[in-house]
N, C-alpha and C positions, 0 to 999 in steps of 0.2 A: 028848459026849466029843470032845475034840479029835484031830481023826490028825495023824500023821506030819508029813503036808505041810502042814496047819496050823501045825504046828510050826516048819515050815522058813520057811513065810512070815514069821511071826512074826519070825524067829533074824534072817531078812533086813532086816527092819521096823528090829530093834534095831539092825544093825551100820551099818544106812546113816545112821541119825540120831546115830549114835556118829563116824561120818566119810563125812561129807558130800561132802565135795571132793575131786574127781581131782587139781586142781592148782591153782597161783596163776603168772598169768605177771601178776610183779613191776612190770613198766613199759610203757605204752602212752602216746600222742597222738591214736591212729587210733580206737579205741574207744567213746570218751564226747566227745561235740561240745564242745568250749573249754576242756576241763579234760585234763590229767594225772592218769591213774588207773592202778590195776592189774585184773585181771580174776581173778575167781572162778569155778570151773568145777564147778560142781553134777553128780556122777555121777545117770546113769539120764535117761529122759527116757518119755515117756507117745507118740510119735511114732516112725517107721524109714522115715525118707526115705530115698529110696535112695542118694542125691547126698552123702546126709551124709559128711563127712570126718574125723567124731572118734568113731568107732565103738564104739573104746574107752571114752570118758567115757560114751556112750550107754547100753554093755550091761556094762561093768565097774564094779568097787564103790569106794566112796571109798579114800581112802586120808590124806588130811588130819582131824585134829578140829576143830570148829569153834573148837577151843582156839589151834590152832593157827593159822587162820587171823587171830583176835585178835589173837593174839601180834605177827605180820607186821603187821600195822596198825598197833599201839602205834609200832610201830618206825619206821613209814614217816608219820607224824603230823604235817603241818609239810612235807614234800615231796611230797606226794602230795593231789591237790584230790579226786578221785573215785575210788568202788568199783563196777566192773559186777560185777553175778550175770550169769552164766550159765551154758551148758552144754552136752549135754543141757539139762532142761529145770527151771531152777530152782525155779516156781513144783510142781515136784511134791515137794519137800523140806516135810517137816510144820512146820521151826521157822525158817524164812525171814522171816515176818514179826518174829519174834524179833528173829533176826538183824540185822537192817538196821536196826530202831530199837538196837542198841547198835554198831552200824556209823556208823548218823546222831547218836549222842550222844556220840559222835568228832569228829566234827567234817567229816566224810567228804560229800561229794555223793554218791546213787546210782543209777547207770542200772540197769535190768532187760530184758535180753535174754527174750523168751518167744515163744512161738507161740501161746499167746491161748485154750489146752485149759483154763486154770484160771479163768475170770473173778471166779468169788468170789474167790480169793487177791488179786488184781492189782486186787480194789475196794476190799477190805480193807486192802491196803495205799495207796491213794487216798486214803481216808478217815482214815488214822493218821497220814497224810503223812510215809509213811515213802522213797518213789522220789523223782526229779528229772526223771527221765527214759526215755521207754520207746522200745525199739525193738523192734513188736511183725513176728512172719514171716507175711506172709500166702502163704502155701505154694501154694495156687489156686482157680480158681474152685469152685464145690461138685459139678459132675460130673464134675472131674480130682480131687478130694480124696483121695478113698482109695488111687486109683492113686499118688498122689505120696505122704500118709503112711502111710498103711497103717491108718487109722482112718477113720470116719463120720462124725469129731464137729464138722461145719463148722460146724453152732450154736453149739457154745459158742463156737468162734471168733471166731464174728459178735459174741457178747453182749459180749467183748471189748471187738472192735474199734467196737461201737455205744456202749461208755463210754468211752473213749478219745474220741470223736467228741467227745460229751457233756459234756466237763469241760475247764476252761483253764485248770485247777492246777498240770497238769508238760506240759512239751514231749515231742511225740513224733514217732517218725516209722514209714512203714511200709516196710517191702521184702520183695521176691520173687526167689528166687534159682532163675536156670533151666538145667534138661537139656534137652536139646532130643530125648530120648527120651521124656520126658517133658511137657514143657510148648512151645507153640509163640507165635505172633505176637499168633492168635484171642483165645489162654490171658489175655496179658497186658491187650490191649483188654479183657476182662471183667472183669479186676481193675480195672483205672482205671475205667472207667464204675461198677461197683460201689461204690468209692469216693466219687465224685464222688457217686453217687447219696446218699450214708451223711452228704455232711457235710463229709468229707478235706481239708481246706486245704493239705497239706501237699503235697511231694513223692511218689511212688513212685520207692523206688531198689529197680533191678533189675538182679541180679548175677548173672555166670557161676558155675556151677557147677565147683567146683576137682575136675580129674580127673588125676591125675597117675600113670604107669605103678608108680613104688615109694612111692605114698602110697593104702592100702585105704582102699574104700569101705563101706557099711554094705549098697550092693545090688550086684547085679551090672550096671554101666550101663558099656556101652561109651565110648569118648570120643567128644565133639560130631563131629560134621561139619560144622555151620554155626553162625554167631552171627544174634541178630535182625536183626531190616529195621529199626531203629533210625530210618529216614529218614521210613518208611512210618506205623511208630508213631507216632512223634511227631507225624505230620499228620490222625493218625483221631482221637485226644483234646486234651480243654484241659487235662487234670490234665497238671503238670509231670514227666518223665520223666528220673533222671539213671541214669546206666548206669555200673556200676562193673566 
């Protein structure tokens, strides 16, 4: 017999696949690499970094339908070259694959913003060639992980990031954004060798963490006191290093 809070899960099951999206911000360059696109913002996310800056999209419920999000595409069809998913954390939405292939039968290019907790989702969509392009987070190395997400699950991460390695169908790329209460110089050296060990052709882009006094955060993290040794890094690896 079902309880109560079964019940609730459920109710919550229903309303979030009823409205999916926190928001749509309508116009970007900075986003999706060559193209003009707008960005999609998938409530809920499977992660609670503490650094996180959109707390609300994380732990608040959608508020758009995927009707509605359509709608705005129709519209923007002819001006608009790219759609990023993201969020929170879009690959934990049930009907994304959905999505995107009547996103891409638009006429639409699509990045996908994730952190790499879903690799069935992100292979599934590989295979239907439904992405263009991935920017996957690699959050840290595996004995800072839980301190920085507040989950375990650096495996599946990895299985991610080891098909991502594995395939030269969409372009991608990786980054790590740091607290420096959190993650240090050590942190970031183990990410690039990591990499480099996996395969990574690519850049690591590694980005400040935005702390701002009237903009919450989703932990309670003081503001930096320092930024990397940026000079130092760059001469312990050969994986390319851009700092945003």
């Amino acid at each position: 017999m079902a309880t109560i809070a079964d019940n609730e899960r459920r109710e919550r099951r229903r309303a979030r696949r009823a409205t999916p999206f926190h928001a749509i911000t309508p116009f970007t360059l900075l986003d999706f690499p060559g193209r003009s696109a707008c960005i999609l913002w998938v409530a809920g996310c499977n992660m609670r970094c503490g650094y996180c800056h959109n707390p609300d999209i994380v732990l608040g419920k959608g508020t758009l339908r995927e009707h509605d999000a359509l709608a705005f595409l129709r519209r923007r069809q002819g001006l608009l070259d790219g759609v990023v998913l993201s969020g929170g954390e879009a690959t934990t939405w049930p009907d994304l694959g959905d999505f995107a292939g009547q996103v891409k039968a638009m006429g639409f290019a699509v990045k996908l913003d994730t952190n790499g907790l879903r690799p069935d989702v992100v292979a599934q969509m590989l295979d239907r060639r439904l992405i263009d392009h991935v920017a996957l987070d690699y959050k840290a190395p595996p004995e800072r992980f839980r301190a920085v997400t507040g989950t375990v699950a650096f495996p599946r991460f990895a299985r991610t990031l080891d098909l991502l390695c594995g395939q030269d169908r969409v372009t991608y790329e990786v980054r790590t954004t740091v607290h420096d209460a959190l993650l240090d110089e050590g942190d970031i050296l183990a990410i690039a060798t990591d990499l480099a060990r996996r395969g990574y052709r690519g850049r690591l882009a590694v980005q400040q963490a935005v702390v701002e006094n009237d903009r919450p955060l989703l932990g309670s993290l003081p503001p930096q006191s320092r930024r990397l040794d940026r000079q130092w890094l760059a001469a312990q690896t050969n994986l390319g290093l851009e700092f945003r």
